[in-house]
N, C-alpha and C positions, 0 to 999 in steps of 0.2 A: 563492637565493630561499628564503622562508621556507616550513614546509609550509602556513600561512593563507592566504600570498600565491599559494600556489599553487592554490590551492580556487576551482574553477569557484564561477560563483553559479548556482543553483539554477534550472534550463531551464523550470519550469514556474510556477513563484513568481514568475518574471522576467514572464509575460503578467501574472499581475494588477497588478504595477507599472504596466505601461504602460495600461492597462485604466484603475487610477486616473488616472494622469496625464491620459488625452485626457477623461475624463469629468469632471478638474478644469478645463478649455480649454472647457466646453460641449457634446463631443460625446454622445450617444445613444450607447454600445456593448451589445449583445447580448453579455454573459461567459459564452459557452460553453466556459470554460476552469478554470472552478472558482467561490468564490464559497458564501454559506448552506445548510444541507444544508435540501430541506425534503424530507419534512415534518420538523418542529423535533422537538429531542428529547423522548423521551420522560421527561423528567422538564422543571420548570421549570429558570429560568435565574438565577432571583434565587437569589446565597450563601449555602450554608445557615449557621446561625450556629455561630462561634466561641466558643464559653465563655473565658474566663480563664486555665484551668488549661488548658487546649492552645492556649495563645498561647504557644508553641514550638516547639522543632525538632523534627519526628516523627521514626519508625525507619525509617532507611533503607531498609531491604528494602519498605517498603508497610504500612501500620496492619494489625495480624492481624486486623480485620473486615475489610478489602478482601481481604486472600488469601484468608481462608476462602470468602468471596461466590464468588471468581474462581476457589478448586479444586473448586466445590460445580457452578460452571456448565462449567468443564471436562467435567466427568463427564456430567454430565448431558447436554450437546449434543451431545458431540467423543468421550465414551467414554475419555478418556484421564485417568490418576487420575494427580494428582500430591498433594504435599502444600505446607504452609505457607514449607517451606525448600527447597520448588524452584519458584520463583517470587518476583521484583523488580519494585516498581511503578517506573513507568518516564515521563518526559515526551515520551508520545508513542512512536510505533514507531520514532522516529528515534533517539531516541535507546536506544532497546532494540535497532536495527542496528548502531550505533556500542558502545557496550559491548561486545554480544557480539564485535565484531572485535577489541576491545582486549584484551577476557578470553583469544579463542582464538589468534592470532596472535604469532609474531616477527616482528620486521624483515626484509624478502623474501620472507614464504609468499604464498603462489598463492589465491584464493578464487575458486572457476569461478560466474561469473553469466549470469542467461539474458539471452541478447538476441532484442528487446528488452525491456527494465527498468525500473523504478523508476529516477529521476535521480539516487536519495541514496544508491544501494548501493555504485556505484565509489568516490564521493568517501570514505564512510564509511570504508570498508576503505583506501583511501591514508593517512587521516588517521592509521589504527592499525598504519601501518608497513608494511602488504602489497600486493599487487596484485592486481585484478579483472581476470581472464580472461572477456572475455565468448565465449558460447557459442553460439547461435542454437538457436532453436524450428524443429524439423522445420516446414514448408511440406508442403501450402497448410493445412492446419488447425491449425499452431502446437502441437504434439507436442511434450510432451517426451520431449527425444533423447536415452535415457540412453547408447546409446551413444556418439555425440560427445563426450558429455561423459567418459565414460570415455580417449578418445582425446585429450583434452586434460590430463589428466591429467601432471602432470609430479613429482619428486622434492619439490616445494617446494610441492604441493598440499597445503593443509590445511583447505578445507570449499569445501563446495556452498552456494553460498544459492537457495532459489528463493520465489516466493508462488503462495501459490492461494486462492480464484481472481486470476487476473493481471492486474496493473494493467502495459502498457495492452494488451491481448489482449482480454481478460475471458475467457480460458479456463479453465473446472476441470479441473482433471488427477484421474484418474481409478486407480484404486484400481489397475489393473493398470501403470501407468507410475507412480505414486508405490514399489510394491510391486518395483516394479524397480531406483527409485534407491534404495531402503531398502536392499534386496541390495547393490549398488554401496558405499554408504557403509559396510556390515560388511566386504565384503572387501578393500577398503584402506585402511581404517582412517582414514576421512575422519569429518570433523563436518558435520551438515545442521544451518544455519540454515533457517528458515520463517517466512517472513509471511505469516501469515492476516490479515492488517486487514480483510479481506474476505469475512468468516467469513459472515457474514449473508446476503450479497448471492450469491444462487445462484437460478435460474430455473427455470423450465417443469420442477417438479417434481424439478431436480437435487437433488445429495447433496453436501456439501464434506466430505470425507475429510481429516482430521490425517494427519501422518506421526506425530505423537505417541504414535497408537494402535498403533508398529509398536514391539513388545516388545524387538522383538532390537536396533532401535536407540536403545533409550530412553536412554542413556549417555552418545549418542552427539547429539542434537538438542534444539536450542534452538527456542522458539516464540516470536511475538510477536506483540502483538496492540492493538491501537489502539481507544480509546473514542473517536474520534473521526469514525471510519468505521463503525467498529458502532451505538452510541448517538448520533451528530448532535452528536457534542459538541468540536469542531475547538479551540473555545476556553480551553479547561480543560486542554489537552494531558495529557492522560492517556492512559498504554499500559500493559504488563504483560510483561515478558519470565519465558519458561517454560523450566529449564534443571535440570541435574544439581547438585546442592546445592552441591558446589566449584565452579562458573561462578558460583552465584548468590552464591557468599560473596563470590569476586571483583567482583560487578558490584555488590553492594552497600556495598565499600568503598572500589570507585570512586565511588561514589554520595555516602557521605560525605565523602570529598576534594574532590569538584568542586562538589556543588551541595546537601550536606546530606540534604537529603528533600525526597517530591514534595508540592507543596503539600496539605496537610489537605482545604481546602475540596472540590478537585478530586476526591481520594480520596471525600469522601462524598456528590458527586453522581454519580460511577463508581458507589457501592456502590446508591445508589436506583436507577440507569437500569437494573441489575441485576436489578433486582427487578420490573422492567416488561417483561420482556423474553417471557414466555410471551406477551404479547398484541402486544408492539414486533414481534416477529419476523417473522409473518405479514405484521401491514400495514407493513411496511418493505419485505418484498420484493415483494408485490402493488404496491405503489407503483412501484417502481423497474424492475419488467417493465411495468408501463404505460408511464412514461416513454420507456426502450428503444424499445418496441416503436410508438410516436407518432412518434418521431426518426426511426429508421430507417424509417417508411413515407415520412417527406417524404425522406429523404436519397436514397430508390431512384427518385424523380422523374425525377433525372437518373443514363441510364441507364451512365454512365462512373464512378461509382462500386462499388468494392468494396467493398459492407457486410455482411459477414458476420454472424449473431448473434450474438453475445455471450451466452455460460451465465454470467455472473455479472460481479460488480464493477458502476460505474457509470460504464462510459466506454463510447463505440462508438470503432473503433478501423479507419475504411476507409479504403482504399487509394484512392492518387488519381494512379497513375501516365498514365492515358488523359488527364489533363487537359495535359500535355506539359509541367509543372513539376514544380519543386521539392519538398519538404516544407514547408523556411522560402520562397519562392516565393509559396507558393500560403496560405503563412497570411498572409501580409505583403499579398496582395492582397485576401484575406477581411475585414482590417484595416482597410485603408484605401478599398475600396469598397464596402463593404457596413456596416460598425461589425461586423463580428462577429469574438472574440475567438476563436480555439482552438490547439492546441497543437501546433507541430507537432510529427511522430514522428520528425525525425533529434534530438531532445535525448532520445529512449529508448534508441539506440545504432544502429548502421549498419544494426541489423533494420529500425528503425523509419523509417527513409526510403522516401518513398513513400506515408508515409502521415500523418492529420493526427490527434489525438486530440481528442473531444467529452466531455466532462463533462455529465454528466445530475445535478448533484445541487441546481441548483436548479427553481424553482415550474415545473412544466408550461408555464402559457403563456406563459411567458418559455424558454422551451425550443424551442415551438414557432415564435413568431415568430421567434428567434430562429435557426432551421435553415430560415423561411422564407425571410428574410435575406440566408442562407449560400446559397440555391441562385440570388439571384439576384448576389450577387457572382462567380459563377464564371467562368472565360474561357468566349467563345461558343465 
């Protein structure tokens, strides 16, 4: 079998196909499973224009106005200084997860991931020859365990990946467990990836903490980061991986073998959303703790759900083990009697069974009716 053929398809990309298909049949579905970020971004959507003379292949690494924007808002937000030559524009976080595996990896290393995860971290890391050790989140408030992970730890480990805040948790890890895997990763001489795509999206006055800001491991971590989740801008695929100068030379000459450079245009509505971003950032996350906090007062109606808060990201992520199903059970009935789409949490990894995941990143009341919906599809 080919490594292609071997490549799951994508656990959460798979709801919106079906989402389109019943709503091509006629049906009404409620897609609480992903779907337009509103509110829309903070820049327009119409292209900005192409001149002539850059109707060609850009520089790989990312046009030096987008790095400069992107190490000007490092500093400024994250505290973390990098420069022009530690930093690759990227299409999207996925593919800045995928590079860094190919950059850091031989055939057979170990990358320890949290369970539960992101759908694209395993596959990523298979693609580039190694394998994804998942690891689980201390229970019940989803901790990260650095000691487990330490305990997993094998001769053939060669990095940690984790995100904060957590897609689907929505938990920020906190200065004191990130400060412990920073320790972790200097004394075995591991590499930390990190996805922030979710840099923005932090609550009730949280703080999202870089590992980036952690000096001793600056050598040693790679960051990545999504305009797509930060700026509302899913269509443009734009991301930005943040690395030690030799990773970045690597990911930028993978960059030119495989796909050239990231599209221009994309790059110069990144570099404007940038520039909106002192006023974007406020009402992006007053927005999206309203949301939250709408969903989960309908979702506590019914008193058999676990819904915990969420400090950040835009998912609710309750357990629904009292309902005496499945994960895929209980979304497939949510489907089919009620129209409402969601996701379940066994395609997050063996964490996430048990539970179903909610996307808040479309309009309010389509949110709302939509978890009205969901509370009446549920078993009596």
């Amino acid at each position: 079998m080919t490594v292609l053929a071997s490549l799951p398809p994508s656990g959460t990309l798979a709801v919106g196909e079906r989402v389109r298909t019943l709503r091509a049949a006629g049906r009404t579905i409620f897609n609480l499973s992903g779907g337009a970020p509103d509110p829309a971004p903070p820049v327009g959507l119409t292209p900005p224009a192409i001149t002539p003379g850059e109707n060609a292949l850009g520089d790989p690494w990312g046009e030096p106005f987008l790095r400069r924007a992107f190490a000007e808002r490092l500093a400024r937000r994250h505290g973390v200084v990098r420069g022009e030559c530690e930093m690759v524009a990227t299409i999207g976080a996925k593919q800045g997860v995928y590079f860094a595996a190919l950059a850091l990896l031989e055939p057979g290393d170990e990358v320890l991931v949290l369970d539960p995860c992101w759908v694209t971290y395993a596959p990523s890391v298979a693609l580039a020859g190694g394998k994804a050790v998942l690891v689980g989140l201390a229970r019940p408030d989803n901790r990260l365990d650095v000691a487990a992970l330490e305990a997993a730890l094998t001769p053939r480990t060669r990095a940690i990946l984790v995100n904060t805040p957590h897609n689907p948790t929505g938990r920020v890890f906190t200065e004191a467990e990130l400060s412990a895997l920073a320790d972790l990763v200097k004394r075995r001489d591991l590499w930390l990836i990190c996805d922030e795509s979710f840099d923005l999206f932090v609550f009730d006055d949280g703080l999202h903490l870089s590992p980036g800001a952690f000096d001793a491991i600056r050598d040693r971590t790679i960051l990545l980061y999504s305009f797509s989740k930060a700026f509302a801008l899913p269509s443009y695929r734009i991301g930005m991986l943040v690395g030690p100068e030799p990773v970045c030379r690597l990911v930028a000459t993978c960059t030119q073998q495989l796909i050239s450079s990231v599209s221009l245009v994309s790059q110069k509505v990144a570099c404007e959303a940038m520039a909106q971003e002192a006023e974007w950032a406020p009402f992006l996350r007053r927005t999206y703790q309203d949301k939250r906090d709408a969903c989960l007062e309908i979702l506590r109606r019914d008193s058999r759900f676990d819904a915990p808060t969420p400090q950040g990201s835009f998912y609710l992520f309750p357990g629904i083990t009292r309902f005496g199903l499945s994960s895929d059970a209980l979304t497939a009935r949510l489907l089919d009697k009620a129209g409402v789409a969601v996701t379940s949490g066994a395609v997050f990894g063996a964490a996430g069974e048990g539970h179903i995941r909610v996307n808040l990143v479309g309009p309010l009341p389509v949110i709302l009716d939509g978890a009205q919906a969901l509370l009446r599809g549920l078993p009596g």
